[in-house]
C-alpha positions as CSV (number, residue, x, y, z in Angstrom):
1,X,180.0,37.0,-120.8
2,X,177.4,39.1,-118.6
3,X,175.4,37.3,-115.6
4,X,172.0,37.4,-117.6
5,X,173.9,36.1,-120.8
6,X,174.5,32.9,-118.4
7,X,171.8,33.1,-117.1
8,X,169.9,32.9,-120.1
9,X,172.1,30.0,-121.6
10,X,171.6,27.7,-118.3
11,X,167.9,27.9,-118.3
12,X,167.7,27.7,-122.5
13,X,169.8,24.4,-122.0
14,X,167.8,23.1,-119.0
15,X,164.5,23.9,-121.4
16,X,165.7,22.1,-124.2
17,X,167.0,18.9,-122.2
18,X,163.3,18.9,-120.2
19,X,161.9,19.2,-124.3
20,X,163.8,16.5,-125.0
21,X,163.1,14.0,-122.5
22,X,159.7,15.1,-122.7
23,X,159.5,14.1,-126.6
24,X,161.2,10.3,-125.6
25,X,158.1,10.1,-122.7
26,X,155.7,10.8,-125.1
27,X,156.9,8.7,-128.0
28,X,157.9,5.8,-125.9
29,X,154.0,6.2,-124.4
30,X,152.3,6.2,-128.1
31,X,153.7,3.2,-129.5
32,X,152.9,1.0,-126.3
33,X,149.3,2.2,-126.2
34,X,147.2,-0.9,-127.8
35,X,143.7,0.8,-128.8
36,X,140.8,-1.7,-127.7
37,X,138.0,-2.0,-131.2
38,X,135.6,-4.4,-132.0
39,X,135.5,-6.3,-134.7
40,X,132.4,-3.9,-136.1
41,X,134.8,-1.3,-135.4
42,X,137.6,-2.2,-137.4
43,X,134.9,-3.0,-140.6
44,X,133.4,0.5,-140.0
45,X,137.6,1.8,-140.2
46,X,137.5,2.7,-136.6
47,X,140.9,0.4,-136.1
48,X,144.4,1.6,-136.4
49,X,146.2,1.0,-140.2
50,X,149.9,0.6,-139.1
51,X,149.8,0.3,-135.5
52,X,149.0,-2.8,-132.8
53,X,145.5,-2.9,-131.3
54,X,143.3,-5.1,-129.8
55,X,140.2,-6.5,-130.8
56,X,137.4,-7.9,-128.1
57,X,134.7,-10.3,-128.5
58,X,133.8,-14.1,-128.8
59,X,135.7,-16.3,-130.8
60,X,133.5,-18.3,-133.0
61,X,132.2,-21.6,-132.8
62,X,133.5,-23.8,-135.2
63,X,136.4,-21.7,-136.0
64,X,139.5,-22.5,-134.6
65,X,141.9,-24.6,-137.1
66,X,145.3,-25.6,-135.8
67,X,148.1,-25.9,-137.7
68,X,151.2,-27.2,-136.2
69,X,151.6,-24.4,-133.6
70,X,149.6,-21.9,-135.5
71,X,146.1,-21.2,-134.7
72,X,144.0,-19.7,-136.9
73,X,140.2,-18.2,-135.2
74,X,137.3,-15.8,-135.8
75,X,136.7,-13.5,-133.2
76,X,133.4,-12.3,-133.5
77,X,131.0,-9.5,-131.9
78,X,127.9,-11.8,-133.5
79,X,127.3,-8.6,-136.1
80,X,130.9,-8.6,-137.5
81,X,134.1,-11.6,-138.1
82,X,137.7,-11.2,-137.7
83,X,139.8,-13.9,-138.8
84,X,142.7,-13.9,-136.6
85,X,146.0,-16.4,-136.9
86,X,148.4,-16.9,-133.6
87,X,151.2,-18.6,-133.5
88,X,152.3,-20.0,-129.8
89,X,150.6,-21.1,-126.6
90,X,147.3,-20.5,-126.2
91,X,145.8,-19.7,-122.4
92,X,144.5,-22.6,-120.8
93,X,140.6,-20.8,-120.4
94,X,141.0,-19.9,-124.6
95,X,137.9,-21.7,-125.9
96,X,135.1,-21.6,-128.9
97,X,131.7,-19.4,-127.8
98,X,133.9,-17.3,-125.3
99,X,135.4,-14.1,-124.6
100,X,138.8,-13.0,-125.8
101,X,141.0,-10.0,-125.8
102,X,143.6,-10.1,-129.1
103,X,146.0,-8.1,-129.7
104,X,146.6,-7.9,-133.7
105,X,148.4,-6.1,-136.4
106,X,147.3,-6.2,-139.8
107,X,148.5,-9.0,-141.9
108,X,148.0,-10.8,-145.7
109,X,145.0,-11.3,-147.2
110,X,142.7,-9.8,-144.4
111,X,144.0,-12.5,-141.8
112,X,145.3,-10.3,-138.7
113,X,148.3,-11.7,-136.8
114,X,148.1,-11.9,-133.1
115,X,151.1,-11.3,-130.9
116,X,148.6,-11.8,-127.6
117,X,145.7,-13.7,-126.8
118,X,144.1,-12.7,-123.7
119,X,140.9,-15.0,-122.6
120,X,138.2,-13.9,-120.2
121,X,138.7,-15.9,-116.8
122,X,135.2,-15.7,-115.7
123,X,131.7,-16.4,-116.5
124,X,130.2,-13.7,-114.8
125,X,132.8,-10.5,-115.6
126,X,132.8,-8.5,-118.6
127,X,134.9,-5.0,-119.6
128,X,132.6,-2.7,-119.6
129,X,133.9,-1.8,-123.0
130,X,133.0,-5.4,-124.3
131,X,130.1,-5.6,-123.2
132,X,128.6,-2.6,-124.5
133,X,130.0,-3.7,-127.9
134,X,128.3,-7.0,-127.6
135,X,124.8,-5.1,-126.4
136,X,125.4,-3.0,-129.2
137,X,126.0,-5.3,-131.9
138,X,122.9,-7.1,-130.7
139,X,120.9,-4.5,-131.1
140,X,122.0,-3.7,-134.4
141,X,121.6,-7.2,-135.7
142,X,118.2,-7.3,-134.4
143,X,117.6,-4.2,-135.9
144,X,118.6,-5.3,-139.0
145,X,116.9,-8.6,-139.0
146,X,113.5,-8.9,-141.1
């Protein structure tokens, strides 16, 4: 075989295995992301269909139902409701009226199943991304409103 013949094959082969680990990266990175919606997102059909995301808001007053070790809980941007059912340990801060972070995939009958529950550890901070939402939904309610 010539020089350049080898040559050829040995950086064709290094190409491929770079193309190859690349594709892994890349695949390993898109099912990990968890897109962040809001509750008027995912009624609007902003959310993901078959993938995990996470939804941000308040959960509802008056919604949380426990059964046995599954909770079942609205989370709410005050324009839009989510009912959402988790089934484990909630975080000691998780309450009724305050912030949350849920990660969800769809389940039966419109319920989504969370696999994480995230709740806000402070009064005074807010994600950006949240509270825009809420600001937003606000303002569309109060547009909306007679």
């Amino acid at each position: 075989m010539k020089r350049w013949k080898k040559r050829a094959a040995i950086i064709g082969g290094g190409l491929a295995v770079v193309g190859i680990a690349a594709a892994l990266v890349l695949n390993a990175l898109n099912s990990n992301i968890a897109l962040y919606v809001t509750p008027s997102d995912v009624f609007a059909g902003k959310a993901p269909k078959l993938q995990a995301f996470r939804i941000g808001g308040l959960v509802k007053e008056g919604s949380v139902r426990r059964e046995n070790v599954t909770v079942h809980f609205i989370m709410t941007d005050l324009v839009k409701d989510i009912p959402v059912a988790y089934t484990g340990i909630l975080p000691d801060l998780f309450k009724e009226g305050k912030g949350a972070v849920v990660q969800v995939k769809p389940g039966d009958g419109g319920e989504y199943i969370a696999t994480e529950v995230l709740a806000k550890h402070d009064e005074n901070y807010m994600p950006p991304e949240a509270k825009d939402a809420l600001e937003k939904a606000q303002k569309m309610k109060g547009a909306s409103a007679p």
